[in-house]
C-alpha positions as CSV (number, residue, x, y, z in Angstrom):
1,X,9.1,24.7,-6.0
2,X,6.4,27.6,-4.9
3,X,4.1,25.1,-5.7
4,X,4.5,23.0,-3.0
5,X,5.9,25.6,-0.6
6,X,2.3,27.0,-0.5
7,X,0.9,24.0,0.0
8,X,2.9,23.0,3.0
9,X,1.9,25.0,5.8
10,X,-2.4,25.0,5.0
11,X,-2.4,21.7,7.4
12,X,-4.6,20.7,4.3
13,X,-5.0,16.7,3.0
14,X,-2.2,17.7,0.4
15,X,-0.4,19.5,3.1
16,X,0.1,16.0,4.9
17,X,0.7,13.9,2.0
18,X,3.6,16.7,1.5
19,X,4.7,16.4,5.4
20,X,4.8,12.3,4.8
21,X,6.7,12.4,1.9
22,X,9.3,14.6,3.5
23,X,9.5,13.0,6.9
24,X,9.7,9.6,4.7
25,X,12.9,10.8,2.5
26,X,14.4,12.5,5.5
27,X,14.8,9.1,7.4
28,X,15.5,7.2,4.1
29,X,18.4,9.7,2.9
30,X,20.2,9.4,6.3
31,X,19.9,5.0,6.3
32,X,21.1,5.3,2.5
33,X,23.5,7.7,3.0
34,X,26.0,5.6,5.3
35,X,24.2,2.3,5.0
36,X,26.6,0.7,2.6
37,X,29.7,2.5,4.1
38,X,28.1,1.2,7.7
39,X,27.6,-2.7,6.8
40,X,30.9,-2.9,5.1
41,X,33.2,-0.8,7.7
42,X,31.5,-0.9,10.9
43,X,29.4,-4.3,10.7
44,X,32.0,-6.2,8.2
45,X,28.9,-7.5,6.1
46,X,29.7,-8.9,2.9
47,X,27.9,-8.5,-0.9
48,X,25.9,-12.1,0.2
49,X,25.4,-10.2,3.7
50,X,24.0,-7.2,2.3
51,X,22.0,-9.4,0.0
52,X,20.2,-11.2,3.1
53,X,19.6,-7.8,4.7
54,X,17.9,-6.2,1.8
55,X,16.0,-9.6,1.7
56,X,14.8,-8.9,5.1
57,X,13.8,-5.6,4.7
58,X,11.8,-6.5,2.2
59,X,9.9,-9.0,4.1
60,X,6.9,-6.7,5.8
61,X,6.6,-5.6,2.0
62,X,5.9,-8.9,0.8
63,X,2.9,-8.7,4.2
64,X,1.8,-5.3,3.2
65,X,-1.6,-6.2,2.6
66,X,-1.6,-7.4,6.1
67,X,-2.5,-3.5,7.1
68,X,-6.0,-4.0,5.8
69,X,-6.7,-5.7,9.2
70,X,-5.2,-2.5,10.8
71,X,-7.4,-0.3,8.8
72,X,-9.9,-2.1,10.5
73,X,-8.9,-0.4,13.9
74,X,-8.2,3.0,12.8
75,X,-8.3,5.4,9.5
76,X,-5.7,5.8,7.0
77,X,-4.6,8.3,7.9
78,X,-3.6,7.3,11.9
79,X,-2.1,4.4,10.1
80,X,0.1,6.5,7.9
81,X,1.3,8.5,11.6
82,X,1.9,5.2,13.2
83,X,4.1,3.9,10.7
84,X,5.9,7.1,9.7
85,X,6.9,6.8,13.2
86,X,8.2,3.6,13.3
87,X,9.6,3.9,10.3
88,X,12.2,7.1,12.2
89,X,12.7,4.9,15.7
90,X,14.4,2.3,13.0
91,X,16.9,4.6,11.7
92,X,17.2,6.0,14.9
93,X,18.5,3.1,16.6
94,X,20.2,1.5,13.8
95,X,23.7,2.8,14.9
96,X,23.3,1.5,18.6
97,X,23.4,-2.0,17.5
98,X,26.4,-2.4,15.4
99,X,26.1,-6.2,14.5
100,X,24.8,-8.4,11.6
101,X,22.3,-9.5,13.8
102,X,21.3,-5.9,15.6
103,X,21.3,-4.5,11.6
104,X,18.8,-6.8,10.2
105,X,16.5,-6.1,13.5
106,X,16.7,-2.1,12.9
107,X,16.0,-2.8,9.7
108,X,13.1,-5.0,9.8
109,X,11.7,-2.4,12.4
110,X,12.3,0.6,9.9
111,X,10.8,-1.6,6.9
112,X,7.8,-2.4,8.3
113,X,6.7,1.3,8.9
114,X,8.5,2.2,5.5
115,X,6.2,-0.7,3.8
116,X,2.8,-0.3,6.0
117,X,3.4,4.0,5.1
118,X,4.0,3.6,1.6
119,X,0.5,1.0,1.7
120,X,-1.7,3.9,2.5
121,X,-0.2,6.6,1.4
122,X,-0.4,5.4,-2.1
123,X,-4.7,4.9,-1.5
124,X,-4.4,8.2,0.6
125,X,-2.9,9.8,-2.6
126,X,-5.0,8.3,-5.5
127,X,-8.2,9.3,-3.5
128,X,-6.8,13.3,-2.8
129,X,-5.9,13.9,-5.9
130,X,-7.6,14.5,-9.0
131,X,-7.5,12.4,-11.8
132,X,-7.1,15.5,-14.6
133,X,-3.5,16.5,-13.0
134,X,-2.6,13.5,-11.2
135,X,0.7,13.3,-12.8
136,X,1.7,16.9,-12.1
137,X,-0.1,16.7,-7.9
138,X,2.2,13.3,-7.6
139,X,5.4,15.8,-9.2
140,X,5.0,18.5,-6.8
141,X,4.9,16.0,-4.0
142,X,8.2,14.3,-5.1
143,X,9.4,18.1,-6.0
144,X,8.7,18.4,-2.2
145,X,10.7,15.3,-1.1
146,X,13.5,15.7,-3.2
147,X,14.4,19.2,-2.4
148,X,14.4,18.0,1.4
149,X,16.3,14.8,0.1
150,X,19.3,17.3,-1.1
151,X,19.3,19.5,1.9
152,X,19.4,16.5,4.0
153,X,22.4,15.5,1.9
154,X,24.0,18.7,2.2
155,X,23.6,18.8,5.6
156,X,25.0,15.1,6.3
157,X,28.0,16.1,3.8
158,X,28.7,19.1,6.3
159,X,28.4,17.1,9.7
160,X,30.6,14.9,8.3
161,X,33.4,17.4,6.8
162,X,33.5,20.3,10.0
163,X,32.2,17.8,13.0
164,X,33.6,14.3,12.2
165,X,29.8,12.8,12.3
166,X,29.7,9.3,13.0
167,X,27.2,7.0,10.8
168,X,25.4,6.3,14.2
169,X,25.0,10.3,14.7
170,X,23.4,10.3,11.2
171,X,21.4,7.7,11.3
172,X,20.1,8.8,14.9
173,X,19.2,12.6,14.0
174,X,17.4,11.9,10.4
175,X,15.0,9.3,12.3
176,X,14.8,11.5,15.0
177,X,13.3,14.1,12.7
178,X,11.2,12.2,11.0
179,X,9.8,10.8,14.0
180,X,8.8,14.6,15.5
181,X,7.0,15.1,12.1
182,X,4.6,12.0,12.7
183,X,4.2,13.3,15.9
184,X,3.6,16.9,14.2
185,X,0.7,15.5,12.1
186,X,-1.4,13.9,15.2
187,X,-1.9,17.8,15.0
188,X,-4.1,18.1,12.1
189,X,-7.7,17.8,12.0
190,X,-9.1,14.1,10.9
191,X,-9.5,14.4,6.9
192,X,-12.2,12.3,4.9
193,X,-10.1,10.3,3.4
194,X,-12.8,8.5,1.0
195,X,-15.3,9.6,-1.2
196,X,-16.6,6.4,-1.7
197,X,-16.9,3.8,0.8
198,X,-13.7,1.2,0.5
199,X,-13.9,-2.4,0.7
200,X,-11.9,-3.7,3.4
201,X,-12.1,-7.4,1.7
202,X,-8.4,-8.5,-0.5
203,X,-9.3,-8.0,-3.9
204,X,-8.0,-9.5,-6.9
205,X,-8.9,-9.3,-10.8
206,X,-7.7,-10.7,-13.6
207,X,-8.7,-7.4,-15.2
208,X,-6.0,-6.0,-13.1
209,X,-3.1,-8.6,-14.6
210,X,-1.7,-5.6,-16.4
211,X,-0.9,-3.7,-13.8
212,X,-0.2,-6.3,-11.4
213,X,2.7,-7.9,-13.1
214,X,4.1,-4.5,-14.3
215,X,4.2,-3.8,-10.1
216,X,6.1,-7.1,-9.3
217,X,8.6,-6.6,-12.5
218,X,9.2,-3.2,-11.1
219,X,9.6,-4.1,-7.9
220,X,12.4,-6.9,-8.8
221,X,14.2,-4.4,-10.9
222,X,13.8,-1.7,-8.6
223,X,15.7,-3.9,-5.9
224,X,18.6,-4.7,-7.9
225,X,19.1,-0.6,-7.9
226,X,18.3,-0.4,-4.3
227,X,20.7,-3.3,-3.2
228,X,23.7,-3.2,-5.6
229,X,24.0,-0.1,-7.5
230,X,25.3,1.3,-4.0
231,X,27.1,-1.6,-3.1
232,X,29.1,-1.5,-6.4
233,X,29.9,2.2,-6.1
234,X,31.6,1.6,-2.3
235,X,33.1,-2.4,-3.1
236,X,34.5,-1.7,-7.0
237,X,34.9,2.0,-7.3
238,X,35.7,2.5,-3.4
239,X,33.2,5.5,-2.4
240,X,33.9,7.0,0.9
241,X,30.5,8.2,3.3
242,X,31.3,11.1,1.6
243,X,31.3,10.7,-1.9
244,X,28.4,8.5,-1.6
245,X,26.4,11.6,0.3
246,X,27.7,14.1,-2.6
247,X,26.3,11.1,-5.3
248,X,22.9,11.2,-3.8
249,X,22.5,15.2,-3.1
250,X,23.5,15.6,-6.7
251,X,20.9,12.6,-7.9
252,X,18.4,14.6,-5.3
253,X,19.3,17.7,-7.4
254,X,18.6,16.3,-10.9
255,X,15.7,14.6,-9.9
256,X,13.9,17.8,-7.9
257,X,15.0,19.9,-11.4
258,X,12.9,17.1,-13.6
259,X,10.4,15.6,-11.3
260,X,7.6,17.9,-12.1
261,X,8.3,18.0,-15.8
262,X,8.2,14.7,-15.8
263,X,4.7,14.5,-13.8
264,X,3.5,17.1,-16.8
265,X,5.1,14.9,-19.7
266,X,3.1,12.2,-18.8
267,X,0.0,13.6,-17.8
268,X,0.7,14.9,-21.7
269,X,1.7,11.6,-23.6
270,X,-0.1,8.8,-21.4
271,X,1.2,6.1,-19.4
272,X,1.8,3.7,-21.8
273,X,4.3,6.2,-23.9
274,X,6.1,7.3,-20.6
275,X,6.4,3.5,-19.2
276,X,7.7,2.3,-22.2
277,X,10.3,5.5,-22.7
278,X,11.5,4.2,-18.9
279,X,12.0,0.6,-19.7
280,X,14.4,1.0,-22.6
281,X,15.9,3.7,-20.5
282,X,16.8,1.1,-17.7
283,X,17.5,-1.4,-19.9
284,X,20.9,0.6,-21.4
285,X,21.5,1.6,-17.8
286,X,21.4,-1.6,-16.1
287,X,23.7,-3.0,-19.3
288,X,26.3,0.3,-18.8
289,X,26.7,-0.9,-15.3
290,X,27.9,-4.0,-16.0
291,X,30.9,-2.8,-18.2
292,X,31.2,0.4,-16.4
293,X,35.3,1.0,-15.6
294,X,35.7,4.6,-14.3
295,X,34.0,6.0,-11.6
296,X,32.6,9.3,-12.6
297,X,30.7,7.2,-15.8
298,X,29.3,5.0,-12.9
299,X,27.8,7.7,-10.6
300,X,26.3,9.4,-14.0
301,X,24.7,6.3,-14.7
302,X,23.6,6.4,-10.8
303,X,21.9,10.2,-11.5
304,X,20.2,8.8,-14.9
305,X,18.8,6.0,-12.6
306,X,17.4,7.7,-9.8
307,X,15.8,10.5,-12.8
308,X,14.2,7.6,-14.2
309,X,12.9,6.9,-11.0
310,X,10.0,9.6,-11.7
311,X,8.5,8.2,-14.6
312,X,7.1,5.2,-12.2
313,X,4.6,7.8,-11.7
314,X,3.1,6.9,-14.8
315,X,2.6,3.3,-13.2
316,X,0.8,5.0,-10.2
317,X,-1.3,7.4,-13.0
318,X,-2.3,4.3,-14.8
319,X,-3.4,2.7,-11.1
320,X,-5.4,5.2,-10.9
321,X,-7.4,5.1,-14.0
322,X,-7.5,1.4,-13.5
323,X,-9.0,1.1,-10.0
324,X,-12.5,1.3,-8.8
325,X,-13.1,4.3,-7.3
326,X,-14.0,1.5,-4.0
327,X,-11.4,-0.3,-4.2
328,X,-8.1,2.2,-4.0
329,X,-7.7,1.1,-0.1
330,X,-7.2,-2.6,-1.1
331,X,-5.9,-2.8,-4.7
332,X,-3.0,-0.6,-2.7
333,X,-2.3,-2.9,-0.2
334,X,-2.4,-5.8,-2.1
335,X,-0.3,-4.5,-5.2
336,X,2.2,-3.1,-2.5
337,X,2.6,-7.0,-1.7
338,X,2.6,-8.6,-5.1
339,X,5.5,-5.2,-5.7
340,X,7.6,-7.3,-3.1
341,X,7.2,-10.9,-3.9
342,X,10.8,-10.8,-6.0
343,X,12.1,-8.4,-3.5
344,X,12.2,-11.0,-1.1
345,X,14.3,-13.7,-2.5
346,X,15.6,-11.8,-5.7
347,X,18.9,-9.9,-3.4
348,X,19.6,-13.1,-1.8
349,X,20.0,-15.4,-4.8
350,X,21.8,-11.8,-6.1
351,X,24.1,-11.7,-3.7
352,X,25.3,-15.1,-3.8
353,X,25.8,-14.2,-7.4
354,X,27.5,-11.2,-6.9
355,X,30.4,-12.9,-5.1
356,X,31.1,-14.7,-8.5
357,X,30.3,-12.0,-11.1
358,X,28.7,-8.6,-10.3
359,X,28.1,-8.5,-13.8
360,X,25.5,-11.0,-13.4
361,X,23.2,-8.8,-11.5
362,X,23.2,-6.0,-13.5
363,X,22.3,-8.2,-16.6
364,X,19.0,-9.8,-14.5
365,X,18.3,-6.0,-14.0
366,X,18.4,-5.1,-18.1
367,X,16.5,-8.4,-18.9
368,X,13.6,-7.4,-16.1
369,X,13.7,-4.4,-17.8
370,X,13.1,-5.8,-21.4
371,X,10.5,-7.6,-20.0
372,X,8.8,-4.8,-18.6
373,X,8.5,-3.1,-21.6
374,X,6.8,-6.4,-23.6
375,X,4.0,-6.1,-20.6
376,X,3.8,-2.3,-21.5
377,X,2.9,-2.7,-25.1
378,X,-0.4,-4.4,-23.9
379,X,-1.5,-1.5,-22.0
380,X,-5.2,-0.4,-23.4
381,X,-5.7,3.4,-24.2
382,X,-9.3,3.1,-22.6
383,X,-8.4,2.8,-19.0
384,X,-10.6,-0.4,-17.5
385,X,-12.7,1.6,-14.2
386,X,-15.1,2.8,-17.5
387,X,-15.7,-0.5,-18.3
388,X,-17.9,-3.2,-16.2
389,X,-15.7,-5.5,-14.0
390,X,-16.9,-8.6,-12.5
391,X,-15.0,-10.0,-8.9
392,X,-13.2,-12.7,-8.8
């Protein structure tokens, strides 16, 4: 943790990627939080109603490589403010229209700064840090988040128990916040954010399949998580605002305790190892959650998820190595894209089935996650940016 906490003050290029990544889980945490609890209680959304939501919000992912035409208008790094900032008016106002129709603006307006953000701050990341200890940098950033992710749990667990907070109350104060911090970067001094020159055409390589259909496998699987692990922890196991705040803080905890080993495990065993250690890890925990019948066996198998979580940052090492050093800016954008192609239509068709048999879902998610580990066993040890690449 002293890591990072040195970091964070030296107004530094790692010193903003820290600032992003904490604003980011601040505004996240609070939309999480009471999200479920919110659409069910205060909205009266349904499982096929939260489906279309999460379909929606996953929309301006699917367009992501659509902020190639704003990098054409400013840097990366104005790009990241601007949508860090948008990003916290959505959660902001998210309480303040309490319909179906006012959710699924809010969040279509939070998504598209969520999505555009997350674009460039994956390039701005894979061109800051160093290739030797990328795996342990991209640790101490999520060490960074995730202790900010628990105290903004314990601090929405208090508001709630001693002054009654209201889900709009939450959802206003955490966007609020991360709002001032995008506002608190337009502070720092304008880094140079490439060392080489980027390409600013959409790029696409065959040399890239790997990768590319590991990123839309994990972004499918990753959605069923996002969308209905929550969902079955408030509709079958009946989790309160509260209990849902103390599961995340204590997933926050376990993941801020291993995120930086993790980082150093795989930085010591390789991608390939630590990808293929994750699938089979999701695969028994997206089967558990299908038989799943008391409640305290279900948030564990919440926790082990959300740990798990960290070793996609053997997906993001392996970008690295992969990528031409000129082409970080696009491959990001487009791979963010290709990441949400399932993630549109997947917690639609999901939901539907969810009415009929929530077992269902969880079963996609296991057999996403078998798949995922098939792609892995092609990975090469000799990563492909040493080798000569023609463009397609």
């Amino acid at each position: 943790m002293n890591a990072w906490r040195h970091h964070l003050f030296s107004r530094s290029p790692i010193s903003m990627l820290i600032i992003i990544g904490i604003a980011s889980v601040i505004a996240n945490t609070g939309w999480r939080v009471v999200m479920n609890n919110f659409a069910v209680d205060t909205v009266g959304m349904t499982g096929a109603n939260i489906g279309v939501l999460q379909s929606i919000r996953e929309i301006p992912g699917l367009l992501s490589f659509t902020v190639m035409f704003l990098l054409m208008l400013m840097s990366e790094q104005r790009v990241a403010i601007l949508s860090l900032c948008l990003l916290g008016i959505g959660v902001a106002t998210t309480g303040y229209l309490p319909s179906i129709y006012g959710f699924y603006f809010t969040t279509v307006l939070m998504s598209i700064g969520f999505h555009y953000l997350e674009a460039v701050n994956r390039s701005l990341s894979t061109q800051v840090l160093e290739t030797e200890s990328f795996g342990q940098s991209m640790g101490m950033i999520r060490e960074a988040s995730s202790f900010i992710g628990l105290a903004t749990f314990i601090a929405i667990i208090l508001a709630i128990q001693f002054f009654d907070a209201s889900a709009k109350t939450i959802f206003f104060f955490c966007g609020l916040t991360c709002a001032a911090l995008a506002v608190y970067l337009l502070s720092f001094a304008h880094f140079k954010e490439h060392k080489v020159e980027q390409k600013n055409n959409i790029i696409l390589r065959k040399e890239y399949s790997v990768y590319y259909l590991l990123t839309f496998l994990g972004g499918a699987r990753r959605q069923i998580f996002v969308a209905f692990a929550g969902l079955l922890m408030v509709q079958k196991f009946h989790y309160s605002i509260t209990m849902m705040a103390v599961l995340f803080m204590i997933s926050s905890l376990a993941t801020t305790l291993t995120v930086a080993s993790i980082g150093r495990f795989i930085d010591r065993i390789g991608e390939k190892r630590a990808l293929m250690i994750e699938y089979v890890a999701l695969a028994v925990v997206f089967t558990s959650y299908a038989f799943v019948e008391n409640h305290y066996l279900a948030g564990g198998l919440y926790i082990l998820d959300s740990i798990l979580f960290s070793f996609t940052i053997a997906l993001a090492t392996y970008f690295k190595k992969t990528i031409r050093s000129d082409e970080i800016a696009s491959s990001s954008s487009v791979s963010f894209t290709i990441n949400h192609i399932a993630a549109v239509f997947l917690p639609f068709l999901l939901g539907l089935l969810w009415v009929s048999n929530y077992q269902i879902v969880f079963f996609c998610g296991a057999i996403i996650s078998c798949m995922s580990l098939m792609v892995a066993f092609t990975i090469k040890s000799e990563p492909l940016n040493s080798q000569t690449i023609k463009q397609v």
